[in-house]
C-alpha positions as CSV (number, residue, x, y, z in Angstrom):
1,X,-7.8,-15.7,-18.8
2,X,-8.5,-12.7,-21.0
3,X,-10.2,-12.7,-24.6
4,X,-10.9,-9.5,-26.6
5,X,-12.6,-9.5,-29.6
6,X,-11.5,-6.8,-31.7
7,X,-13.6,-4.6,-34.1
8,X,-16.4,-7.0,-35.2
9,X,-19.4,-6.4,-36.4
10,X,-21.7,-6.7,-33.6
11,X,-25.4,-7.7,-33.0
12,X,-25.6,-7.6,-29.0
13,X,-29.7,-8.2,-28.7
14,X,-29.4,-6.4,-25.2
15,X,-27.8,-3.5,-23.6
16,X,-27.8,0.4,-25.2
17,X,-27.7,-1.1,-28.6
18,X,-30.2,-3.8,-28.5
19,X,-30.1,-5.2,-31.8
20,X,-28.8,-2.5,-33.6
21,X,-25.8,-3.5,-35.4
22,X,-22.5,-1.8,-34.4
23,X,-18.6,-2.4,-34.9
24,X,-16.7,-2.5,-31.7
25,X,-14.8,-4.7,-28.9
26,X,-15.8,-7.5,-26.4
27,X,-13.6,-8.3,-23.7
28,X,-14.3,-11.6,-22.1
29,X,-12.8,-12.8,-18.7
30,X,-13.3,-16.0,-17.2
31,X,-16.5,-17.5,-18.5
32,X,-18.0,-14.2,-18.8
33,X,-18.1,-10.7,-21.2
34,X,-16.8,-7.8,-18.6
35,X,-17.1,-5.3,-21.6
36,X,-18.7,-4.5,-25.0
37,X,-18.4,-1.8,-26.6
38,X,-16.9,-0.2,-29.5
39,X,-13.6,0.5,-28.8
40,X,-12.2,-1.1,-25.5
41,X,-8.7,0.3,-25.8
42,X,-5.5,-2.0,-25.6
43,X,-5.7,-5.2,-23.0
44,X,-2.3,-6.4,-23.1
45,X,-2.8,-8.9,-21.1
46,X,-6.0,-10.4,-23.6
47,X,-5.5,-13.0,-26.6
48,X,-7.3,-10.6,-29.6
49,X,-9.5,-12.1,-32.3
50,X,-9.2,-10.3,-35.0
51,X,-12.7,-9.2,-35.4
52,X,-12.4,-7.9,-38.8
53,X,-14.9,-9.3,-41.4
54,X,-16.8,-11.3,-38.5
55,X,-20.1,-11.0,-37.0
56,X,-20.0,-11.2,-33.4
57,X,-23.9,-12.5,-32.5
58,X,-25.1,-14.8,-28.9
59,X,-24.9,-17.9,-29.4
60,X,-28.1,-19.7,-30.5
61,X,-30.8,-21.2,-28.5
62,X,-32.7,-24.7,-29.2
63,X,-35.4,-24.6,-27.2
64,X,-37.0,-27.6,-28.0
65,X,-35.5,-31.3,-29.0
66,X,-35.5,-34.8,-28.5
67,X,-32.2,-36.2,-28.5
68,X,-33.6,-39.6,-28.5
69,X,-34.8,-39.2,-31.7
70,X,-31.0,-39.1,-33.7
71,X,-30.6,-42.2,-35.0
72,X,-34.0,-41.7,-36.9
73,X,-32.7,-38.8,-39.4
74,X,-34.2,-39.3,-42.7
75,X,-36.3,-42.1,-41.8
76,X,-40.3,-40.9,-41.9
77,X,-41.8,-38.8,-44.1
78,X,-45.9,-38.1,-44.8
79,X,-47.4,-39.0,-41.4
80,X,-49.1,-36.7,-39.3
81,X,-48.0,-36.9,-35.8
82,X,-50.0,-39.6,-34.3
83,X,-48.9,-41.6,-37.4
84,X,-44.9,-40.6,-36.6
85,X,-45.4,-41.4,-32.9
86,X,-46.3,-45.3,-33.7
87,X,-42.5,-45.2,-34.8
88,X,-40.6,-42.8,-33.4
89,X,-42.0,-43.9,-29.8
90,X,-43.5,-47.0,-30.3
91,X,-46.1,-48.1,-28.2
92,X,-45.3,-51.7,-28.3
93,X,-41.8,-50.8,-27.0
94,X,-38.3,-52.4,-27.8
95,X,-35.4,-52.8,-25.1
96,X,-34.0,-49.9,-23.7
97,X,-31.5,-48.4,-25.4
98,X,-27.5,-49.6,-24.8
99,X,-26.4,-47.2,-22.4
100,X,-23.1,-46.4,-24.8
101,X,-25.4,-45.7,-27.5
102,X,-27.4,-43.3,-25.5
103,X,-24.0,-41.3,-24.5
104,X,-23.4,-41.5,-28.6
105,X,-26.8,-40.3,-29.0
106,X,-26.6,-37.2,-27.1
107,X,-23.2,-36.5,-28.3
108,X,-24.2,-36.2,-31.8
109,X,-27.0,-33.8,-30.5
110,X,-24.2,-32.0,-29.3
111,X,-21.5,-32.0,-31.8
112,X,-24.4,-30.9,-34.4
113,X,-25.9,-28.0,-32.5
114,X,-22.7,-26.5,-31.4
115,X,-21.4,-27.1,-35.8
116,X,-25.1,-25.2,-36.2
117,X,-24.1,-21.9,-34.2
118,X,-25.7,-23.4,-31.0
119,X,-24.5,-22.8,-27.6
120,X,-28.1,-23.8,-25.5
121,X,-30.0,-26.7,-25.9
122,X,-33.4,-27.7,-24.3
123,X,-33.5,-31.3,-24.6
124,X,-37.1,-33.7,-24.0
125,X,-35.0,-37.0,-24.2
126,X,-37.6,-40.4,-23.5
127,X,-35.9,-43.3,-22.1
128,X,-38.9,-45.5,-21.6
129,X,-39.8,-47.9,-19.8
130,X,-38.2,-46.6,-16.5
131,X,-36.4,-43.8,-14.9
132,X,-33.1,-44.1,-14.3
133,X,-30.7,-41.6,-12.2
134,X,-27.9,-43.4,-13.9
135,X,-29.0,-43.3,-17.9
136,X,-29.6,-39.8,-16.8
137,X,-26.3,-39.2,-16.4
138,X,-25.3,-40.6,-18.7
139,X,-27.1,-37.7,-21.1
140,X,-25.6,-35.2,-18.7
141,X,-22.0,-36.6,-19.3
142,X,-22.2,-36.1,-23.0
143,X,-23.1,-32.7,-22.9
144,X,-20.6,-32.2,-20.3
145,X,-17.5,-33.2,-22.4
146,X,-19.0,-31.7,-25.7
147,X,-18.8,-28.7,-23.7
148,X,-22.5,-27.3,-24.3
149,X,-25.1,-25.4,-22.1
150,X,-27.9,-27.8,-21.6
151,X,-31.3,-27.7,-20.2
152,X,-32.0,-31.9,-19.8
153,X,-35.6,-33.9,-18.5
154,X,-37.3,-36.4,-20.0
155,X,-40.0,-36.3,-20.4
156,X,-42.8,-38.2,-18.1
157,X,-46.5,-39.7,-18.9
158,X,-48.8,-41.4,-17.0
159,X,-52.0,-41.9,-18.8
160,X,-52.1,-44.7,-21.0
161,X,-52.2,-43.6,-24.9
162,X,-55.7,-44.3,-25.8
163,X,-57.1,-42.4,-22.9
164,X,-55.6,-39.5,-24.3
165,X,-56.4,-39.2,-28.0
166,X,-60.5,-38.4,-28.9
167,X,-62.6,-41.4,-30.3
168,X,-59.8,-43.4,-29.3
169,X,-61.4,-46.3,-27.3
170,X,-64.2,-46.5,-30.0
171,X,-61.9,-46.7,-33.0
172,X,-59.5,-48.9,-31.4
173,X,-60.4,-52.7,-31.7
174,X,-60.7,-54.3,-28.3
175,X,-57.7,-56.9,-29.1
176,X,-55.2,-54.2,-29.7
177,X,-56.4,-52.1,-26.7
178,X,-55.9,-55.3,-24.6
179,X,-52.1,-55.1,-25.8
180,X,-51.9,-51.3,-24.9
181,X,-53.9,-51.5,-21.4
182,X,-52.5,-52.8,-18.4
183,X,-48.9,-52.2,-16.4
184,X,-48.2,-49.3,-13.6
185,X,-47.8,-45.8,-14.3
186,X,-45.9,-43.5,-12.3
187,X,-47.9,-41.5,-9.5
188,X,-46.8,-37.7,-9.3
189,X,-45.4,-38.3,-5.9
190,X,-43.0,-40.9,-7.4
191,X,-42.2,-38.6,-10.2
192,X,-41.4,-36.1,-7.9
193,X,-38.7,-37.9,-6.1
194,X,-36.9,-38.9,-8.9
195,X,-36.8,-35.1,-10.1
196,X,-35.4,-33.8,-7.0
197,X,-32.6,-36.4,-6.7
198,X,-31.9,-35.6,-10.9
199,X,-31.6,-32.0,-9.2
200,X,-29.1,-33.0,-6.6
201,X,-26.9,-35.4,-9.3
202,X,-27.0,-32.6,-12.3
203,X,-28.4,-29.7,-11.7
204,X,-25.5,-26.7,-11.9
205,X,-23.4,-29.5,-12.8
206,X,-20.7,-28.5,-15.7
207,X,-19.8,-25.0,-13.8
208,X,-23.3,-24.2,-14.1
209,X,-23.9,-25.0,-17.6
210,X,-25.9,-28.0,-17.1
211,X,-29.5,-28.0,-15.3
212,X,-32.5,-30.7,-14.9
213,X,-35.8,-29.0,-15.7
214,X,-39.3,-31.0,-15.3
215,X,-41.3,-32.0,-18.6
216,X,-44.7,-33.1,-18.1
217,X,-45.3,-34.6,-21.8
218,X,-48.8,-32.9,-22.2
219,X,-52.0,-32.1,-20.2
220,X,-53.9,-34.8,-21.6
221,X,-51.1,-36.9,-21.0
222,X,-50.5,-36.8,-17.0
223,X,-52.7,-37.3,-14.1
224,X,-53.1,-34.1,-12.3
225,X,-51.5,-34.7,-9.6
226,X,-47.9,-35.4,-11.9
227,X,-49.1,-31.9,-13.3
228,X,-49.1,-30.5,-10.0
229,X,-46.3,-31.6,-8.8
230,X,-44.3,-31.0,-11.9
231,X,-45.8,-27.2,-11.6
232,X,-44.2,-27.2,-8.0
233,X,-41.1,-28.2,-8.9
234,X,-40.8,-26.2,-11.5
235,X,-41.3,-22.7,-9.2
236,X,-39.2,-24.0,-6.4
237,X,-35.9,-25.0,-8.5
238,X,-36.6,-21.8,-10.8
239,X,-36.6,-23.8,-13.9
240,X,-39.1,-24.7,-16.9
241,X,-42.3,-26.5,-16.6
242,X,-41.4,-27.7,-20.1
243,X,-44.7,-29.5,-22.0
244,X,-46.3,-30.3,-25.4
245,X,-49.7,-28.3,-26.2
246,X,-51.9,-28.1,-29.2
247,X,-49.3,-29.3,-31.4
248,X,-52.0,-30.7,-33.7
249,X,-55.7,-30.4,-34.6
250,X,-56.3,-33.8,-33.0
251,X,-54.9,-32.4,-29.6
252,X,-57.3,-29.8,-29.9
253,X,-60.3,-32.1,-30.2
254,X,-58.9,-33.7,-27.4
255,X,-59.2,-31.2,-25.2
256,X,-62.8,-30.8,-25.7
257,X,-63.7,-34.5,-25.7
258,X,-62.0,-35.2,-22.5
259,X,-62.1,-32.0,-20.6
260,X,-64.9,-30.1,-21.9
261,X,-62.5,-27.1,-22.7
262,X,-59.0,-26.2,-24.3
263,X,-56.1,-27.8,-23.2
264,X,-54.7,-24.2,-22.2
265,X,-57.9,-23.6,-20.5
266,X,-57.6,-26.8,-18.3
267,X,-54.0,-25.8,-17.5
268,X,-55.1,-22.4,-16.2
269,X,-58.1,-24.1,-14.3
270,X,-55.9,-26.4,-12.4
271,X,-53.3,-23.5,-11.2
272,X,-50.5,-24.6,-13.3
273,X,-50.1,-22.5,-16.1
274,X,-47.1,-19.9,-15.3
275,X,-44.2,-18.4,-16.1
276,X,-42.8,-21.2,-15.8
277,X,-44.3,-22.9,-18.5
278,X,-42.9,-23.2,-21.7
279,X,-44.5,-25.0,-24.2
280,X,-43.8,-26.5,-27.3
281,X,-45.9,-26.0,-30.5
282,X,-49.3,-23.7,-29.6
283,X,-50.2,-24.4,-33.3
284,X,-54.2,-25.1,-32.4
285,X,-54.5,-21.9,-29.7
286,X,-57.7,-20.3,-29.9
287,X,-57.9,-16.2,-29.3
288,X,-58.6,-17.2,-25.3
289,X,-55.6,-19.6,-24.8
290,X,-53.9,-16.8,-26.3
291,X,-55.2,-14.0,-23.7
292,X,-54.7,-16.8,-21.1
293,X,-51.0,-17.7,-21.6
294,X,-49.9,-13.9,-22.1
295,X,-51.2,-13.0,-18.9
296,X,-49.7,-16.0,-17.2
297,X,-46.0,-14.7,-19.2
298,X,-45.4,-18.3,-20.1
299,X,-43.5,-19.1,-23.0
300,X,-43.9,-21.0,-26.6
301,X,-41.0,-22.6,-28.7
302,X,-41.6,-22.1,-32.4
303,X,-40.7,-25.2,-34.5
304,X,-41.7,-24.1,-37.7
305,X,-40.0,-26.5,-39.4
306,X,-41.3,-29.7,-37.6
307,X,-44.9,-28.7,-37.7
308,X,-44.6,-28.3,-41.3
309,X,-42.8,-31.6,-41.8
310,X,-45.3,-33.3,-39.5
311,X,-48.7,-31.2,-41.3
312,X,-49.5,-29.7,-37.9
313,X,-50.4,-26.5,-39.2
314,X,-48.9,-22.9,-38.9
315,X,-48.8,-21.0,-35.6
316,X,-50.0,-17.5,-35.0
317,X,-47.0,-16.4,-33.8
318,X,-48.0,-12.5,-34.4
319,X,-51.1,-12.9,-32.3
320,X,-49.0,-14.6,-29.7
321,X,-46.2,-12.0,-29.3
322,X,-49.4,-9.5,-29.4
323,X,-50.7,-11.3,-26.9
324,X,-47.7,-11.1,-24.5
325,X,-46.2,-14.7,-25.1
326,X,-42.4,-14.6,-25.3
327,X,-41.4,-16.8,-28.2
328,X,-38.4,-18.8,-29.0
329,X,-37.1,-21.1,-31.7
330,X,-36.7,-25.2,-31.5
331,X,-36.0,-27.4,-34.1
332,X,-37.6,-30.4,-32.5
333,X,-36.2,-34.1,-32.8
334,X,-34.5,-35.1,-35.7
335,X,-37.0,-37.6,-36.7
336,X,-39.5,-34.5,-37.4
337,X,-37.3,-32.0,-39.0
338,X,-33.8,-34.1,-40.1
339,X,-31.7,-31.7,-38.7
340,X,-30.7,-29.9,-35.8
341,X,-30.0,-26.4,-38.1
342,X,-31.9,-23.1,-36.4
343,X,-30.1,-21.3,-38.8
344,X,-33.0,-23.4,-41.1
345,X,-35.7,-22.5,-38.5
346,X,-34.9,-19.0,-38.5
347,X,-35.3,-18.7,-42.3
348,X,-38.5,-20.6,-42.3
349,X,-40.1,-19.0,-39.2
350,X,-39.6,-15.7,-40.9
351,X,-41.3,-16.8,-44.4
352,X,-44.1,-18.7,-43.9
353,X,-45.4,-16.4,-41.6
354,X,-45.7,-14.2,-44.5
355,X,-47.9,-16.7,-46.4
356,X,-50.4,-16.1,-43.3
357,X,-52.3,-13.3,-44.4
358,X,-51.6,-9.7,-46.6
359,X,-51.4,-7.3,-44.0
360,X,-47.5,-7.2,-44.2
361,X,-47.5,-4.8,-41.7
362,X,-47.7,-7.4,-39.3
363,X,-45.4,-10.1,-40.8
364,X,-42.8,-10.8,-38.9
365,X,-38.9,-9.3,-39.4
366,X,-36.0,-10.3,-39.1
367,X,-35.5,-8.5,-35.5
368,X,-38.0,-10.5,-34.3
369,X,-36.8,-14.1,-35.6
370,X,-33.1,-12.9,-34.3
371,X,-34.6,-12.5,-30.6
372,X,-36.4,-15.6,-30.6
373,X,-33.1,-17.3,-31.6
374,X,-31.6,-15.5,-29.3
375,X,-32.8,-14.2,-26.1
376,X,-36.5,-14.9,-26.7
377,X,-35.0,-18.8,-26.6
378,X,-32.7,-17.9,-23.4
379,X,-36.0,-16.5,-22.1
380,X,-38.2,-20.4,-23.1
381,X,-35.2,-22.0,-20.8
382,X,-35.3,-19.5,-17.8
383,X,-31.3,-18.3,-18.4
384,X,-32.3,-15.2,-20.0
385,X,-30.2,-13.8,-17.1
386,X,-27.2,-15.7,-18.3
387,X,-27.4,-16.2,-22.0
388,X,-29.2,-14.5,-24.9
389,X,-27.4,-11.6,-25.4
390,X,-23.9,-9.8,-25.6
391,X,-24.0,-8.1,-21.9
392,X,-21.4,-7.2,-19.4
393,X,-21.9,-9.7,-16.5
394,X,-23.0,-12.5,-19.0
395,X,-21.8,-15.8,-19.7
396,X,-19.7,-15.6,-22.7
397,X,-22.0,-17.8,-25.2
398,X,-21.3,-16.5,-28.7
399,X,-20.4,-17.0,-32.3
400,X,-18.8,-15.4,-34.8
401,X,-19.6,-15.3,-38.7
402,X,-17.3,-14.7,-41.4
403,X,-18.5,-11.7,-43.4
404,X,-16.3,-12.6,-46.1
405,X,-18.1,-14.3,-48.3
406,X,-20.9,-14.4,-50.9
407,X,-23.6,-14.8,-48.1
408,X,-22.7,-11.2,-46.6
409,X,-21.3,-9.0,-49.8
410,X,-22.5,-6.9,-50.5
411,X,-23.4,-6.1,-47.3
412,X,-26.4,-4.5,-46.0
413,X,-28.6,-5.0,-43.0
414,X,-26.6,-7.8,-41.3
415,X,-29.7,-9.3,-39.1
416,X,-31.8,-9.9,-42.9
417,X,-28.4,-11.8,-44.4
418,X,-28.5,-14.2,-40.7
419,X,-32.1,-14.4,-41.2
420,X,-32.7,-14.9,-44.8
421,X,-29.4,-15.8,-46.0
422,X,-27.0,-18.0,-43.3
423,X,-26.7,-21.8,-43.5
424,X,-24.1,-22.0,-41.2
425,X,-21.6,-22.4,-43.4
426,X,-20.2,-18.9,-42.4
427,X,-19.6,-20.1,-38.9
428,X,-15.8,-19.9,-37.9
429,X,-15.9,-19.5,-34.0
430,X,-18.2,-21.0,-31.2
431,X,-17.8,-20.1,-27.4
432,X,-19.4,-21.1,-24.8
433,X,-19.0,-20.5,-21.3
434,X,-16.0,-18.0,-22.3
435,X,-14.5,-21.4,-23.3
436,X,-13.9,-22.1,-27.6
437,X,-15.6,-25.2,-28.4
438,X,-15.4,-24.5,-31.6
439,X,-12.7,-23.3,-34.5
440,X,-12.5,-22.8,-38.3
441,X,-14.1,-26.1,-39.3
442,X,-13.3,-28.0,-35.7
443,X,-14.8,-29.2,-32.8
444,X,-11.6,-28.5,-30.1
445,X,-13.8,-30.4,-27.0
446,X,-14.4,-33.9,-29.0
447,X,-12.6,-36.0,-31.6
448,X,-15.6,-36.2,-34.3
449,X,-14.2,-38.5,-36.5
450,X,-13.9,-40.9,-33.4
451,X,-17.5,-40.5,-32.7
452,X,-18.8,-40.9,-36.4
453,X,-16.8,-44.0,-36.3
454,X,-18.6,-46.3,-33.8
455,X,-21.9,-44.3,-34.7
456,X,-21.4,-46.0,-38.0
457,X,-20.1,-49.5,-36.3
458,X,-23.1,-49.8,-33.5
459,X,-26.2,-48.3,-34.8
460,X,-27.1,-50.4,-37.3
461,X,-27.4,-53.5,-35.6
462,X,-29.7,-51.4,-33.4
463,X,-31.9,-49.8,-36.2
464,X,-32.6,-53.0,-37.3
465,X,-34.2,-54.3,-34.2
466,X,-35.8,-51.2,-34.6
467,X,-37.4,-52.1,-37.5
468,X,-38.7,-55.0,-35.5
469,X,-40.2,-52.7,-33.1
470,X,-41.9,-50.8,-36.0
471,X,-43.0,-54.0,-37.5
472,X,-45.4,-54.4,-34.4
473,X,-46.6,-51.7,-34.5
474,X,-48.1,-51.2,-38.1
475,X,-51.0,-53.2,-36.9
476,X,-52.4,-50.0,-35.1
477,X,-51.5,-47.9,-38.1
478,X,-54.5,-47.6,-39.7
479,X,-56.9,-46.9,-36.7
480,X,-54.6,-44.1,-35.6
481,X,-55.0,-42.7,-39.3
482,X,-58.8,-43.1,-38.4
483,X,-58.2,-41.3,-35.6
484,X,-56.3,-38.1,-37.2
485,X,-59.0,-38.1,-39.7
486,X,-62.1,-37.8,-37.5
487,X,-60.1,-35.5,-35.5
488,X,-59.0,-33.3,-38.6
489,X,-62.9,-33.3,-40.2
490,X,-64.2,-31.7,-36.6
491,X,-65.0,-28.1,-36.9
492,X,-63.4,-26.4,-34.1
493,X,-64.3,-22.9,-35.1
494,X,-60.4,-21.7,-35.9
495,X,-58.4,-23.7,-38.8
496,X,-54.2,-23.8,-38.6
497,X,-53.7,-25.6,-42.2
498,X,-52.3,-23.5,-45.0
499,X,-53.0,-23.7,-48.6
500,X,-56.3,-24.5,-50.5
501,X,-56.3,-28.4,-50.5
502,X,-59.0,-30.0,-49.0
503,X,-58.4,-32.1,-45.4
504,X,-59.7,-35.5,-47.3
505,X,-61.3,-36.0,-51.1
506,X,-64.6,-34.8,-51.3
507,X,-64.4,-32.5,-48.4
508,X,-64.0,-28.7,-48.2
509,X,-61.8,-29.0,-44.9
């Protein structure tokens, strides 16, 4: 089968062009673009898209979300993360979700990022208390009839909670640590074995759009031998040692209480940080984790949005790139941002890092929040030889945007109008795979209104023994509120918050 867009506007982020804007052709056959270019002559045998008043662009990359977070949309607001976490992933857990909820779960994830201009997802799902090749599938069938390239793990600790958060066991009274304490943990051996029969169910599965990657939760959170065998596996399947660092101040204290040294710093001494890596957050990086990780080529996800809505600070994102990191975007779960929109990340990203100083010289542009979204966030999944950009020999993962509108006219550099000015609303075509999943307002791979239905039947019942869950947890509350304040009043030497208002009354910071 033989697609050729005709005449669009094109941003290709690869190739001859890069991400200069052009008008021309792409000719796609199969699940992949055999040409680009800007005029591909006639291809009789081709169904033409009028390209016309589009912009052609890759699809977007998510490079960092919880799916198991979707039911929680516009539930918390005002806590710092080790607040959220209480709720979000209790520590006094509930049952396991039903496993018919769990396939709606990831479905929405799916339905909202490819409605968003999204084509790849990297998703940190946490289905506690066990691991389970069958709910594991069950993630991987969703995405599989939605019709979306995913990246799938969840994610794995094996430390328990207050042996991993600073002043913790001092803070903590000994009654609620008795409630916390106690029960296995996984050993990185078992760990291990479940991850390489996940890679012999899943991985490749959906033609190749689906793949299992490993996701240590943090540093601080795993024993090291889960960190090195998670490292392992990572190198020898070729995919992402996918992790959580220095999201907040408080993980940044942590690294020093417990291991004497930066959490980047203990990765590197234990062998582990790599290309592989790609980590989430690097809000609390000092000028040495930065060196560190650029020379190792690993990867950071950007969640600008998240880190605001959770008050972890702002990221140095110039010195990173500067540094040699390769950045991409995430919106992280939909507890800690509300949606699943990079279009809104994208804006963000590229205005608040203009907030971080006045040499604008080194503000970031819209080229550079385009190839985060784009091939910078193929590159944070390890399919930056698949996806990312409009290549010959590429899968065919792409959208187009309609031009004609009040978003676009009149026009002028295209990438600052997807940058600063897209919402999505523009978005008339999503492919993926050289398949359309998407067409003028409608999903063509799953009956939406179907979904939404029992969504709306099912979930309450389960939100409200939800709210039992929460319930038992607010008793630990205000000593993890203790905790992010001692954390937050340490000096550190390097400071992440923005603005002028001070960390607590009657402090400077």
């Amino acid at each position: 089968m033989k697609t050729l867009i005709r005449q669009a506007t094109i941003i290709a982020m690869g190739g001859p062009e890069g991400d200069a804007p052009f008008t021309g052709d792409i000719l796609i056959e199969g699940n992949a673009i055999a040409a680009i270019g800007r005029d591909l002559g006639a291809h009789p045998d081709a169904t033409v898209i009028d390209g016309r008043n589009r912009l052609a662009m890759p699809g977007l990359v998510n490079g960092h979300l919880h799916s198991s977070e979707q039911f929680f949309k516009g539930r918390y607001e005002k806590m710092p993360l080790e607040v959220w976490l209480l709720y979000a992933y209790p520590l006094l857990m509930g049952p396991q979700i039903p496993e018919r909820l769990l396939y709606l779960r990831s479905m929405l994830v799916a339905i909202e990022s490819l409605r968003g201009g999204v084509t790849t997802i990297c998703d940190c799902f946490f289905d506690p208390p066990i691991f389970s090749i069958e709910r594991l599938g069950t993630v991987f069938q969703a995405y599989g009839d939605a019709g979306i390239r995913a990246n799938v793990t969840n994610s794995v600790i094996n430390i328990p909670v207050l042996d991993t958060l600073p002043h913790a066991r001092e803070i903590m009274p000994a009654e609620l640590q008795k409630l916390l304490d106690g029960g296995a943990m996984i050993t990185g051996k078992a760990y291990a074995d479940y991850c390489e029969a996940a890679f012999r169910a899943f991985d490749g599965g959906g033609g190749g759009r689906l793949r299992y990657m490993v996701s240590p939760s943090a540093p601080q959170r795993c024993t090291i031998d889960l960190l090195e065998a998670c490292s392992a596996l990572a190198i020898s399947h070729d995919v992402p040692f996918h992790t959580h660092v220095l999201e907040t101040k408080t993980q940044a204290v942590t690294g020093h209480e417990i291991f004497g040294k930066t959490l980047i710093r203990y990765m590197h001494d234990l062998g582990v940080l790599t290309r592989n890596v790609t980590i989430a957050h690097s809000v609390w990086v000092s000028d040495e984790d930065m060196a560190l990780m650029g020379a190792a080529d690993c990867s950071v996800v950007h969640n600008a949005i998240s880190n605001q809505k959770l008050g972890a600070g702002v990221a140095p994102l110039r010195r990173l790139i500067d540094a040699g990191v390769n950045i991409g975007l995430g919106t992280d779960g939909a507890s800690s941002n509300d949606t699943l929109r990079i279009f809104d990340v994208m804006r963000v990203a590229a205005l608040i890092h203009a907030a971080s100083g006045p040499d604008y010289a080194r503000w970031l542009g819209a080229s550079d929040i385009l190839k985060a979204a784009t091939i910078g966030g193929a590159h944070t999944a390890m399919l930056d030889r698949q996806t990312g950009s409009l290549e010959a020999g590429k899968r065919a993962d792409l959208i187009l945007l309609d031009t004609d509108n009040s978003i676009y006219t009149p026009m002028n550099d295209p990438r600052k109008h997807v940058v600063f000015g897209e919402n999505g609303s523009s978005l008339r075509l999503v492919m993926v795979d050289g398949e359309i999943v998407f067409r003028d307002g409608r999903l063509t791979t799953v009956d939406e209104a179907e979904i939404y239905r029992e969504v709306r039947e099912a979930v309450p019942a389960w939100l409200a023994e939800h709210r039992a869950v929460e319930d038992r947890n607010r008793v630990f509350e205000p000593h993890m509120a203790e905790i992010h304040r001692r954390a937050t009043t340490t000096d550190i030497g390097l400071d992440r918050y923005a603005g002028d208002m001070p960390a607590w009354p009657g402090t400077n910071r």
